[in-house]
N, C-alpha and C positions, 0 to 999 in steps of 0.2 A: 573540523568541529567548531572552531572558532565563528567560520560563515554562518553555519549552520543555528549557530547561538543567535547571529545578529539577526539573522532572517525570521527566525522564529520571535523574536520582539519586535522586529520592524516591521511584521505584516500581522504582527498579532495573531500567529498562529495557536491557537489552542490543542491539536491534537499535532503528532506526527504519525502516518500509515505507512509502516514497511511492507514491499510486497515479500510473500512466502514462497518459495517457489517447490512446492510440493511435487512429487512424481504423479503422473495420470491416476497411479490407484491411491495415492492420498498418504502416501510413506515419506518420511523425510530421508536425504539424500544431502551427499558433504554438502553441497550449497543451500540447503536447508537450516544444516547446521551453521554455517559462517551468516547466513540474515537473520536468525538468534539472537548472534553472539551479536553481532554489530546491534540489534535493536534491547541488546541491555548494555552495551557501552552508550547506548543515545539515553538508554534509561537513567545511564549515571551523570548525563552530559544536560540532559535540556531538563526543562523547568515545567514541562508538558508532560501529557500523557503520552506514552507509545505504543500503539497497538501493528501488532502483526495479524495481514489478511493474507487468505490464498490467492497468488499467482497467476492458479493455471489458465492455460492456454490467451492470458490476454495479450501476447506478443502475433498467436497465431490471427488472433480477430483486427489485430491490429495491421498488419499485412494484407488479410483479406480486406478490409473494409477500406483501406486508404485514407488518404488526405494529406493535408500541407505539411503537415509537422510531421518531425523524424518519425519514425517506428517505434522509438522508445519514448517519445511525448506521448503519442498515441496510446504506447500500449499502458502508461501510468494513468494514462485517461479512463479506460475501461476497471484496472483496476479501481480508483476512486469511483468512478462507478456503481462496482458491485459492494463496496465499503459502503457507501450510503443505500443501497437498493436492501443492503442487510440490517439497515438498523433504521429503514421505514417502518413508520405503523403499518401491521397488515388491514387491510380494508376486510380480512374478516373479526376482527375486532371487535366487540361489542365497544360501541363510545360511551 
């Protein structure tokens, strides 16, 4: 938790995103439950917001899709990903 304190001031991170890891039909499951609980022990921990996204299958895309970095850089990739793809403006918007 301590790292996790310093990284969050030393890169000036504003948000932290836990991935969710939800069942295919969208039900939470123990491991559901323990990325919760750890993302309100980060809630009583860091100085940021903490938001919990869903998960699924970005380990699977990440295996499918390849590249240099491990399967779990990867699959944190996609997550952040869909985190920001979710909180685009929709271009059907009125501006």
């Amino acid at each position: 938790m301590d790292r996790l304190r310093s990284l969050v001031g030393e890169l000036e991170v504003d948000r932290v995103v836990v991935g969710l890891p939800l069942s295919l039909s969208g039900s939470d499951s123990e491991q559901t439950e323990r990325s919760r609980a750890f993302a309100e022990r980060l809630r009583g921990e860091l100085t940021v917001p903490v938001e919990l996204h869903d998960e699924r299958l970005t380990t699977r895309l990440a295996a499918r899709i390849g590249g240099r970095a491990d399967e779990d850089s990867r699959a944190a990739a996609h997550l952040l990903e869909g985190w920001l793809a979710a909180r685009a403006p929709s271009s059907q918007e009125p501006a």
